[in-house]
C-alpha positions as CSV (number, residue, x, y, z in Angstrom):
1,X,-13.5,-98.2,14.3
2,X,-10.0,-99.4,13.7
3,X,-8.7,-96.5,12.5
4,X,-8.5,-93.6,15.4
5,X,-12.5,-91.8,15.2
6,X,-10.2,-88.8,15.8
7,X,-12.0,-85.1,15.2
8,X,-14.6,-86.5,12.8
9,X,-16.8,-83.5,13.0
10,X,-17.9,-84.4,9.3
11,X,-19.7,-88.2,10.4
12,X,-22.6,-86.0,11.3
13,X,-23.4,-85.5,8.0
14,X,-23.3,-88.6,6.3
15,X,-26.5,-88.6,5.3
16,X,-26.6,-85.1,3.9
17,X,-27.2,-84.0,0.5
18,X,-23.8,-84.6,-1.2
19,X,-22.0,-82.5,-3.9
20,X,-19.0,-82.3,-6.5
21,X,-17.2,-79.4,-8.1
22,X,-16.9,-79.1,-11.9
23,X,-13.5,-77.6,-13.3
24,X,-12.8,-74.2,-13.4
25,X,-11.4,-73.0,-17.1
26,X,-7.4,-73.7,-16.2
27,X,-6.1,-75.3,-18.8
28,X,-2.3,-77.9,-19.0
29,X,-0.4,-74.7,-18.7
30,X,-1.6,-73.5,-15.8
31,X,1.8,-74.6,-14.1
32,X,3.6,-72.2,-15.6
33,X,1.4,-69.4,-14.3
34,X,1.2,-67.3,-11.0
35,X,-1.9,-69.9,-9.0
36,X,-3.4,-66.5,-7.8
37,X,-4.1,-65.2,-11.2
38,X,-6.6,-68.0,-11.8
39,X,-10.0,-67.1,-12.2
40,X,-12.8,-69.3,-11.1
41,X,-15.6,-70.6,-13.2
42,X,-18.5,-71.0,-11.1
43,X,-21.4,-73.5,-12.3
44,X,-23.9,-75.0,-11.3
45,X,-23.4,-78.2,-9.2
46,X,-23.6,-81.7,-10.3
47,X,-24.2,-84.5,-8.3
48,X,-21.2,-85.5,-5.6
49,X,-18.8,-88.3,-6.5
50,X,-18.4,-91.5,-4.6
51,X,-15.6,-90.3,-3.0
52,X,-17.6,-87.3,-1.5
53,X,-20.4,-89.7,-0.3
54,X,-22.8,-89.9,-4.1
55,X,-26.1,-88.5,-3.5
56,X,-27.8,-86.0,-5.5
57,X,-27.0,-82.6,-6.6
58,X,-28.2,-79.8,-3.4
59,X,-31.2,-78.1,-3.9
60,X,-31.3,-74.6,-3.9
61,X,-31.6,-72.4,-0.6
62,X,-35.0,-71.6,0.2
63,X,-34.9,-68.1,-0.8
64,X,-33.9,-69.6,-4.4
65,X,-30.2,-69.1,-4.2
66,X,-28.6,-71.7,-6.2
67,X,-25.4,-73.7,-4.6
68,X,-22.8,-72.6,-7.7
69,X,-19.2,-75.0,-7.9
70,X,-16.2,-74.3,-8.9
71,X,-12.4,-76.3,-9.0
72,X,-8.9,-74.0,-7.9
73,X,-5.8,-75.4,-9.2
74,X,-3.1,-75.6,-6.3
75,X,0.7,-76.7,-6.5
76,X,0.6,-80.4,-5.1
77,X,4.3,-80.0,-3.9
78,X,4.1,-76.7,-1.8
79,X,7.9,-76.6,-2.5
80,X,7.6,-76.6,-6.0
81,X,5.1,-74.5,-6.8
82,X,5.6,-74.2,-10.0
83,X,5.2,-78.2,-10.3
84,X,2.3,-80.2,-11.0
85,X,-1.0,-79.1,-9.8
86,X,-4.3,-80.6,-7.9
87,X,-7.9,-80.0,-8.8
88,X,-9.6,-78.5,-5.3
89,X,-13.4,-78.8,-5.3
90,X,-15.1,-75.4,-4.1
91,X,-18.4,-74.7,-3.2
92,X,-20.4,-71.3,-2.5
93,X,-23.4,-69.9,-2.0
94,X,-23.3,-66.0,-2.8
95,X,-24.2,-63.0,0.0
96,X,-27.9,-62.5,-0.2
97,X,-27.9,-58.7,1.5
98,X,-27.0,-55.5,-0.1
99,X,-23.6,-55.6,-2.3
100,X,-22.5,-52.7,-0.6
101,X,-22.4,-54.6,3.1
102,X,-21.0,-57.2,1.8
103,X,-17.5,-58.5,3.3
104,X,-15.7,-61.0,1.5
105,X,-16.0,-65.0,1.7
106,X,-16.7,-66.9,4.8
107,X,-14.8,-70.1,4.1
108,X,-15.9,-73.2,6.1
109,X,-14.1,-76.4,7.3
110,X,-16.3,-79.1,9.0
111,X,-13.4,-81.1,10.3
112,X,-12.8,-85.0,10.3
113,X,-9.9,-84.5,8.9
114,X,-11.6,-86.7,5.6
115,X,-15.2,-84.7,5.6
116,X,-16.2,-83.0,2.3
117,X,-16.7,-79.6,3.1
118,X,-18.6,-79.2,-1.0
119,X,-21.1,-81.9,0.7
120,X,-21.6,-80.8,4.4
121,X,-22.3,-76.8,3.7
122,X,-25.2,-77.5,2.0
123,X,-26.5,-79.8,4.2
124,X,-26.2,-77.1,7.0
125,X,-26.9,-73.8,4.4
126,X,-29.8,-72.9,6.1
127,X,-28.2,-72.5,10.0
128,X,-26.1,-70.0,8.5
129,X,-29.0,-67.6,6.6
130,X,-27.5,-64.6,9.2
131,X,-23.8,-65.2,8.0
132,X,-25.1,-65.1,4.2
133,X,-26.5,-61.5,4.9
134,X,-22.8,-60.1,4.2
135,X,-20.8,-63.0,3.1
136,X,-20.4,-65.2,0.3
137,X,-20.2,-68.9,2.1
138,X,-17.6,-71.2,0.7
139,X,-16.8,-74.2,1.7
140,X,-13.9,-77.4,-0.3
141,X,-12.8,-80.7,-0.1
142,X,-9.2,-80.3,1.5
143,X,-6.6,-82.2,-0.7
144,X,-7.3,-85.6,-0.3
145,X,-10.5,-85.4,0.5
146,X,-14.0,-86.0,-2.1
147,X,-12.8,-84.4,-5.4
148,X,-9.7,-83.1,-4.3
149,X,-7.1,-85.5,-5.1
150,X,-8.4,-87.9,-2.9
151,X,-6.8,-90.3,-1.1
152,X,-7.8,-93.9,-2.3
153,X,-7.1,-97.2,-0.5
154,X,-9.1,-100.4,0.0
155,X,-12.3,-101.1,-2.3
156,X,-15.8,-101.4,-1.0
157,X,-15.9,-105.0,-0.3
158,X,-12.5,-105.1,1.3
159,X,-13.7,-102.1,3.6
160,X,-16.8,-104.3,4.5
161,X,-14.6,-106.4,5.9
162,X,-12.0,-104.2,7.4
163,X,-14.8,-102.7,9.6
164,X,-15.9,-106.2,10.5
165,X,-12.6,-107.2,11.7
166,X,-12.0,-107.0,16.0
167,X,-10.5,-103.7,16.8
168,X,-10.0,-104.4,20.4
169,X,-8.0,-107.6,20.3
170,X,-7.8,-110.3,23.7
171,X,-5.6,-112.6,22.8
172,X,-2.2,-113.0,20.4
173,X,-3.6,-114.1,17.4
174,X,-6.5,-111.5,17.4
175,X,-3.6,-108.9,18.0
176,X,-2.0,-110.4,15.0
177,X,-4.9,-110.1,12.9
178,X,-5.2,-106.3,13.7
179,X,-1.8,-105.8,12.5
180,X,-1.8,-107.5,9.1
181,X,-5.2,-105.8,8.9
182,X,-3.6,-102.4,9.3
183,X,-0.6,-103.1,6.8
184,X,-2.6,-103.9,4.1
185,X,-5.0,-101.4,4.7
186,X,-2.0,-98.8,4.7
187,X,0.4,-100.6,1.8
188,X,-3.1,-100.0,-0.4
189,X,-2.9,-96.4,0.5
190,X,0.2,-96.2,-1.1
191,X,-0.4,-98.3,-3.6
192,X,-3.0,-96.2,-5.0
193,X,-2.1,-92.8,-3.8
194,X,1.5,-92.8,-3.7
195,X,2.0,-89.1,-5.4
196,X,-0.6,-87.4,-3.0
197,X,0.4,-88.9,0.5
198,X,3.6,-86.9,1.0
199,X,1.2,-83.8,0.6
200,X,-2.1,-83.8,2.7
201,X,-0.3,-82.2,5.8
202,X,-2.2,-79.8,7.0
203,X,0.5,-77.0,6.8
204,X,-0.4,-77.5,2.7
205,X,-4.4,-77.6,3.2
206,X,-3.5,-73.7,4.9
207,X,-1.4,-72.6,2.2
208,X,-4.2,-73.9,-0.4
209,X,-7.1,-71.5,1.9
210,X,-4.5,-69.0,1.3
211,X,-4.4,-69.3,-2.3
212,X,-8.4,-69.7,-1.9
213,X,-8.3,-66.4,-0.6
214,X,-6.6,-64.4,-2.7
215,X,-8.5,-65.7,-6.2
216,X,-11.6,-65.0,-4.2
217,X,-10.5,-61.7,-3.9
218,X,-10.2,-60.8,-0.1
219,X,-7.3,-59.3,1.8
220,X,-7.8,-61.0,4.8
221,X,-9.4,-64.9,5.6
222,X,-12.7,-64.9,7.1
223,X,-13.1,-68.1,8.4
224,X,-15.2,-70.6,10.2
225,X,-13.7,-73.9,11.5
226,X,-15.3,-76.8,13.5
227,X,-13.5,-79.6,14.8
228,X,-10.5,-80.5,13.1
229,X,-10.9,-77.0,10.9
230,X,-10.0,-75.2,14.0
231,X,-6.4,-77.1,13.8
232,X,-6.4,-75.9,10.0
233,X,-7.4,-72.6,11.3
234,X,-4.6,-72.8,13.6
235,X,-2.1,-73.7,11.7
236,X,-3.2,-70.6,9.2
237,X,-3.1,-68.6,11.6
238,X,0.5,-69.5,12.4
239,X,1.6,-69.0,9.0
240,X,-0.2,-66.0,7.9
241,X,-0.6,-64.2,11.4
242,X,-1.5,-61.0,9.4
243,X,-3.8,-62.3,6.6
244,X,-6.2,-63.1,9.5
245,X,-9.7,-61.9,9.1
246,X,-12.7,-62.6,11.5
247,X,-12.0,-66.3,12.5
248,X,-14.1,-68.1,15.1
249,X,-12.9,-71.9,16.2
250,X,-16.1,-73.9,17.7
251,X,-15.1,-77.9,18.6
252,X,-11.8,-76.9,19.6
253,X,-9.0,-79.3,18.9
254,X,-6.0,-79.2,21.8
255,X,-3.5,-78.2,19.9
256,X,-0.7,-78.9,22.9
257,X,-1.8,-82.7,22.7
258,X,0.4,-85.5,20.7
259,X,-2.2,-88.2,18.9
260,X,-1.5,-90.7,22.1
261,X,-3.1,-87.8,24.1
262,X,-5.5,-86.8,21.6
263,X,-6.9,-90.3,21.9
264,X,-6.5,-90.7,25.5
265,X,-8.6,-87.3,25.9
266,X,-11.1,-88.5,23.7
267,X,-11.5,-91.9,26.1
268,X,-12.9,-89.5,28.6
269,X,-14.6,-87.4,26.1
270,X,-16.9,-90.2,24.8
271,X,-17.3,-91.9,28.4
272,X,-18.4,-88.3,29.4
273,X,-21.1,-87.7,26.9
274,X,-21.9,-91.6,27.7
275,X,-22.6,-90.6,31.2
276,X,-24.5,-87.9,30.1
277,X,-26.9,-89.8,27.8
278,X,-27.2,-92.3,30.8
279,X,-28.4,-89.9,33.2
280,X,-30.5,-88.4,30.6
281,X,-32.3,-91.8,29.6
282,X,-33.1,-92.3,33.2
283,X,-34.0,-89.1,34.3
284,X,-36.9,-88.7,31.9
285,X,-40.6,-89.3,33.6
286,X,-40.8,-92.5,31.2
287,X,-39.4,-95.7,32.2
288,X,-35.6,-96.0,30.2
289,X,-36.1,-99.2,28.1
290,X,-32.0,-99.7,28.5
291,X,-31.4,-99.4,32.3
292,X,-32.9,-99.0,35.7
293,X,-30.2,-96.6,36.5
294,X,-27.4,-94.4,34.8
295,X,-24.9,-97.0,36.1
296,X,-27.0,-99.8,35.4
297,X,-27.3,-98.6,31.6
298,X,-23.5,-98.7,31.1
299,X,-23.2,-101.6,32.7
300,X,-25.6,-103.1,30.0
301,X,-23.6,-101.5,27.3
302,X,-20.3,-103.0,28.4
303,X,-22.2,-106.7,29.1
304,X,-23.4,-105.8,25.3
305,X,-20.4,-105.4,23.7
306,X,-18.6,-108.4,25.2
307,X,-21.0,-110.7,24.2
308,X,-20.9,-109.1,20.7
309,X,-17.1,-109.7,20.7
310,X,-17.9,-113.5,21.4
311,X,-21.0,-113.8,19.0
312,X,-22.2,-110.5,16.6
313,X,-26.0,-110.5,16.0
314,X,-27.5,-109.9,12.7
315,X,-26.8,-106.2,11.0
316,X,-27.3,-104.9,7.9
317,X,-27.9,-107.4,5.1
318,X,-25.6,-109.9,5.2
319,X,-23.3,-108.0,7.6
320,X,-23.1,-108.8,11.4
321,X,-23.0,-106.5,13.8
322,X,-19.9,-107.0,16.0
323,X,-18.5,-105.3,19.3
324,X,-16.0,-103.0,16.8
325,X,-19.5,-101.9,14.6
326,X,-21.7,-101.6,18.1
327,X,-18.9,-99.3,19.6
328,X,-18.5,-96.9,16.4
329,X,-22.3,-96.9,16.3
330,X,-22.3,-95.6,19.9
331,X,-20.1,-93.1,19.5
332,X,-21.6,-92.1,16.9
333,X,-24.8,-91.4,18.4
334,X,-22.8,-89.1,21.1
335,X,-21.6,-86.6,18.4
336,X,-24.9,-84.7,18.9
337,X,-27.5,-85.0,21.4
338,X,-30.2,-85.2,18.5
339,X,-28.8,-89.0,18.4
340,X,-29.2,-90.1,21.3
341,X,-32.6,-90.8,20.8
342,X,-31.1,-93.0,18.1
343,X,-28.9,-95.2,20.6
344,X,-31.2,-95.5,23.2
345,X,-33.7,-97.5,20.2
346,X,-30.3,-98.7,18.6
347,X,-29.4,-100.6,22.1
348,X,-32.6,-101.6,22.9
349,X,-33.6,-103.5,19.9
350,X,-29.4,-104.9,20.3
351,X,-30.7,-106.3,23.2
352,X,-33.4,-108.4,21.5
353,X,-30.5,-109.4,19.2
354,X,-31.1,-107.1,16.1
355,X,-28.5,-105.1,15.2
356,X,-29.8,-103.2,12.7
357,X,-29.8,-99.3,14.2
358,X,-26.1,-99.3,15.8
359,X,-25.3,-101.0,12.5
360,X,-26.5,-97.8,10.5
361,X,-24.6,-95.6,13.1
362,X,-21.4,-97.4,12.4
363,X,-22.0,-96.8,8.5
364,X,-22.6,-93.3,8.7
365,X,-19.6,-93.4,10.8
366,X,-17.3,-95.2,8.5
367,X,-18.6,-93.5,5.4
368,X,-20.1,-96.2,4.0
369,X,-23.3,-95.1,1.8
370,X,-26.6,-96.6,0.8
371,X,-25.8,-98.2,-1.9
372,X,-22.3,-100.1,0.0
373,X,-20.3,-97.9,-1.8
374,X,-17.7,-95.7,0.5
375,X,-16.5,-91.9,0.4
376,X,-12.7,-91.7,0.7
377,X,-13.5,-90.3,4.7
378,X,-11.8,-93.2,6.4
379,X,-8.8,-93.2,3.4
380,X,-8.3,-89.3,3.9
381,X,-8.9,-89.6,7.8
382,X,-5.6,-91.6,8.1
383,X,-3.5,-90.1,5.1
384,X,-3.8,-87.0,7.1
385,X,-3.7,-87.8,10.6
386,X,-0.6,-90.0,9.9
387,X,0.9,-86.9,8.1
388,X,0.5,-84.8,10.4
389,X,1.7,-86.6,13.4
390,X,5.0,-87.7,14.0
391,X,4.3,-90.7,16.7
392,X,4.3,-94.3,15.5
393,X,3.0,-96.5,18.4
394,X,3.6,-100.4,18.4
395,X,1.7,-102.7,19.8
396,X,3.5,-103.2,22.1
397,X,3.1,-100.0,23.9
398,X,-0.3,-99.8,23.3
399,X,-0.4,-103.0,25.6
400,X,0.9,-101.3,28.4
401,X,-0.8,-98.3,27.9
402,X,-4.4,-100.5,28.2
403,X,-5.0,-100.0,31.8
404,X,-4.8,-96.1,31.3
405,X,-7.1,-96.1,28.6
406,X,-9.7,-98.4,30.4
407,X,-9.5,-96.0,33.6
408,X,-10.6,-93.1,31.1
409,X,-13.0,-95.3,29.5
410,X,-14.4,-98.7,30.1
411,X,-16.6,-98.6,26.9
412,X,-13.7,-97.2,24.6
413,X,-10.5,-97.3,26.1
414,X,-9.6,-100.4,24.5
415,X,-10.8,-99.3,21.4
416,X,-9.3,-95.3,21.2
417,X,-5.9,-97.4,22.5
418,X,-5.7,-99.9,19.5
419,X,-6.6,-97.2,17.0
420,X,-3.3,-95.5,17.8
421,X,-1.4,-98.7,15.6
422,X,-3.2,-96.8,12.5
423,X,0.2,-95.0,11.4
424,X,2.8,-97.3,12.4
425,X,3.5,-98.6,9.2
426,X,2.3,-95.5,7.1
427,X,4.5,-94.9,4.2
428,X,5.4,-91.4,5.1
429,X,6.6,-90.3,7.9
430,X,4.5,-87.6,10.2
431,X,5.6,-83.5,10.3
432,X,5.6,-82.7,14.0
433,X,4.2,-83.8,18.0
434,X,1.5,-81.5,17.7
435,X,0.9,-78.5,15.6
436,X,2.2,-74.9,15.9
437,X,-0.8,-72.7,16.3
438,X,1.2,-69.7,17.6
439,X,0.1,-66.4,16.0
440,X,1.4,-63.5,17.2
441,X,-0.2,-60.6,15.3
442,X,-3.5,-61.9,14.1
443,X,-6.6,-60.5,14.4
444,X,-8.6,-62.0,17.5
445,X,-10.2,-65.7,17.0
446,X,-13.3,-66.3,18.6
447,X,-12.7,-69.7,20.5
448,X,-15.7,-71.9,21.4
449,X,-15.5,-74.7,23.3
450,X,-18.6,-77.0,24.3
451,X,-18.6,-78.3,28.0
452,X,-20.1,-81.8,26.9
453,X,-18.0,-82.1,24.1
454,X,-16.8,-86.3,23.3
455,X,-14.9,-86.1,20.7
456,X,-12.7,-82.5,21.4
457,X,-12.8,-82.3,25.0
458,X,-13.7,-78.7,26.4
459,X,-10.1,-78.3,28.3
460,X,-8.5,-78.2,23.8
461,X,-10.5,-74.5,24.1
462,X,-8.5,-73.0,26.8
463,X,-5.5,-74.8,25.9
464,X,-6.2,-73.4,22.0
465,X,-6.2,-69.3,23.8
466,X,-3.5,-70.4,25.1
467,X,-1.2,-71.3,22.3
468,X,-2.4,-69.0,19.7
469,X,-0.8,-66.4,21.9
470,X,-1.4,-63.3,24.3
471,X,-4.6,-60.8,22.6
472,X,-5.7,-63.4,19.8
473,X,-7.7,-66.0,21.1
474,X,-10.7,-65.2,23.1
475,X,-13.0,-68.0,24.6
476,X,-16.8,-68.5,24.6
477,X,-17.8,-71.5,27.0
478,X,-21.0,-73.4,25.9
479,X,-22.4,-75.1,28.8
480,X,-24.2,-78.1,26.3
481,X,-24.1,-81.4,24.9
482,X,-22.7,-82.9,21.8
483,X,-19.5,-81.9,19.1
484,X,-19.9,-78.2,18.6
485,X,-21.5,-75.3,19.5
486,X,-22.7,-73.0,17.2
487,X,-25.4,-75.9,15.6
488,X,-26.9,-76.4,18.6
489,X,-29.0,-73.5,18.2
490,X,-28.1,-71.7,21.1
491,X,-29.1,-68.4,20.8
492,X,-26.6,-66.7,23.0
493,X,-23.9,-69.0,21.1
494,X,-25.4,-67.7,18.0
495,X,-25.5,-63.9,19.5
496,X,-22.0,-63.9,20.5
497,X,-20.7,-65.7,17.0
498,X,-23.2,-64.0,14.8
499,X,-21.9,-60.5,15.9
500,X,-18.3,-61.0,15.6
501,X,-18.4,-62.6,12.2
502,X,-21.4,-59.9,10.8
503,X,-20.0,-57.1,12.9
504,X,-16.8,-57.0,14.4
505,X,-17.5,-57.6,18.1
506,X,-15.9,-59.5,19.8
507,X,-17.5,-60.6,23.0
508,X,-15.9,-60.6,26.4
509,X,-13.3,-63.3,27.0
510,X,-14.6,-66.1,29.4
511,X,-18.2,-65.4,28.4
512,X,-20.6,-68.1,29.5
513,X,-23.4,-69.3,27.4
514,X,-25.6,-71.9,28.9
């Protein structure tokens, strides 16, 4: 995609059931008052905005427990926190063991940064039944995101044909193209957002799970983040080193990294997990459809994609599929080894000139929904990737930093090295190089990091222990496939998380699960 596919734990769950909050009884004056006397009215859920991905309401759990939604009211200037305020979107679904066991809240972040966390929890209730035993599970949309202040940019037909447009460009003019492409796409972001931009840093999504925590009544942040929510766990960490709880990180973002070696590290990520899905097609006792051998699937692929450059093949409705939608399709399908299935049928019909299945992987990459409309997860993806990091790359640079990018990936190199251009002309300048994750005093974090991992290498879990400091971080290596860990269904994964979160035991660092 043109923008950088960085962390985007949440395009997993595109096609989940999809949620919105309803307000919580704050009323005009709520300025004035101390944010962690608020009390939170809890009701039942209506059905998600467009910005969180439309859809229907969620459907109960299948014990009966109903998914209940609430809306915090947070400072949007952390400086000012006595200035005007933003709606948060919450979500929860309340312990169903004995009140007396019962901890506190679990609060969830799925990542992206841009996924609705009041969309993805339900969608993924029932792989955390254990964790409901003694917690409450909560999950939000970070500011920004869904029905929290989102971020709002281009409009659904303009985002048709920003995704259609070549993200990996050969010549002058196509590079020129790009650019344009990318100032509109971020003068529209201000246009239409221009009070909330300066404030979806990450630093202020932690400050707002601090707040969370205190009006949902714990004195310390139990907490689950995947993918990018192990940055926002991070970064909480950093700032409230003794409000820790029980924390585990799974996905791990490497927190040491600057965005032109997040991307670069996510070049041999996705080439990994391509590799991997090669070997897997022709290992099976059926003939692969796509290739005669690993190499000769790749080699396909890439043959693929450059004639898609030349001439896309039919998509979607009206919509072609070009080599920009065929290579966010395939990475899509490398998020989790369940997809791969997906690609291999996606690339073989490709091959026969329809389009249709890496088309649908692109979609649910880019947000798009159904019915063409968009969620704000591309919008919110760049508002707070660009706020968060301080590098602005031009294209120049990125030209000479091509031949890195296509030793680390011949598939996506040129495509992770273009997306870096995303912030150059972003209308607010980034916070930092990478974040501070130190945290000296907390409690230990449980750090999980997934061998096969595309889009957060497994190397971001060591170098996460690493940084949160001596006696904190403890890492869990999960010898799989695919962006996470715990949702693989691994039971010794499982085991090791299950019994730190539920009761306090925290397994022994370098434990291998396989």
């Amino acid at each position: 995609m043109p923008n950088p596919p960085r962390l985007r734990a949440a395009a997993l769950t595109a096609s989940a059931v999809l949620l919105s909050a309803v307000l919580a009884g704050c009323g005009d004056d709520s300025k004035d008052q101390d944010p962690t006397a608020q009390k939170l009215s809890w009701k039942d859920c209506p059905a998600p905005s467009t910005a969180e991905g439309g859809g229907d309401a969620p459907s109960p759990l299948p014990n009966g427990t109903a998914w209940q939604c609430a809306t915090l009211k947070a400072p949007r200037d952390w400086a000012d926190p006595k200035g005007d305020t933003i709606d948060l979107a919450l979500i929860r679904a309340k312990a169903s063991g004995d009140e007396s066991r019962r901890i506190g809240s679990l609060i969830f972040n799925f990542g992206g940064p841009g996924g609705s966390g009041v969309t993805t929890l339900p969608a993924f209730g029932e792989d955390y039944a254990k964790l409901r035993t003694r917690y409450d599970l909560v999950s939000f949309d970070p500011r920004g995101v869904g029905r929290s202040a989102p971020v709002e940019c281009l409009d659904d037909l303009q985002l048709d044909a920003y995704f259609q447009q070549d993200a990996t460009p050969d010549d002058a003019a196509e590079r020129t193209k790009l650019l344009d492409n990318t100032k509109e796409f971020n003068a529209a972001c201000e246009d239409n957002s221009k009070k909330v931009l300066p404030h979806v840093r990450t630093t202020d999504a932690a400050r707002d799970m601090d707040l969370m925590r205190q009006v949902l009544g714990d004195d310390k942040l139990h907490y689950f983040g995947i993918s990018y929510g192990t940055e926002l766990g991070g970064v909480y960490a950093h700032l409230f080193p003794q409000r820790v709880g029980r924390a585990v990180f799974d996905a791990v973002v490497d927190p040491t990294e600057d965005s032109e070696q997040g991307s670069l590290g996510q070049a041999k990520g996705f080439q990994l997990a391509l590799d991997n899905f090669a070997e897997d097609c022709v290992s099976k006792t059926e003939d692969c459809p796509i290739g005669d051998t690993a190499q000769d699937v790749k080699n396909r692929i890439a043959k693929l994609l450059k004639d898609l450059d030349r001439t896309p093949i039919p998509g979607v409705g009206l919509r072609k599929l070009t080599q920009t939608a065929a290579t966010s399709g395939i990475a899509q399908s490398l998020y989790s080894q369940d997809f791969w299935e997906y690609l291999t049928e996606g690339l073989d019909q490709a091959y026969d000139g329809d389009g249709r299945v890496l088309m649908l992987l692109a979609d649910s990459m880019n947000g798009r929904n159904e019915d063409g409309t968009y969620s704000n997860l591309t919008a919110a993806n760049i508002a707070i990737n660009c706020a968060d990091d301080k590098a602005r790359y031009t294209d120049d640079y990125v030209e000479q930093k091509l031949p890195e990018f296509r030793s680390a990936s011949p598939i996506f190199g040129d495509y992770l090295a273009w997306g870096m251009v995303s912030c150059t002309d972003w209308a607010v300048p980034g916070a930092a190089a990478h974040p501070d994750v130190s945290a000296a005093g907390s409690a230990p974090i449980l750090v999980v990091g997934n061998t096969g991992d595309p889009a957060t290498p497994y190397a971001g879990a060591q170098r996460m222990v690493e940084a949160l400091g001596k006696g904190v971080g403890v890492e869990l290596t999960y010898k799989g496939q695919g962006h996470g860990a715990y949702d693989s269904k691994n039971k010794c994964v499982q085991g090791a998380v299950n019994g730190y979160l539920l009761d306090g035991k925290v397994p022994a660092a370098g434990t291998v699960c396989s």
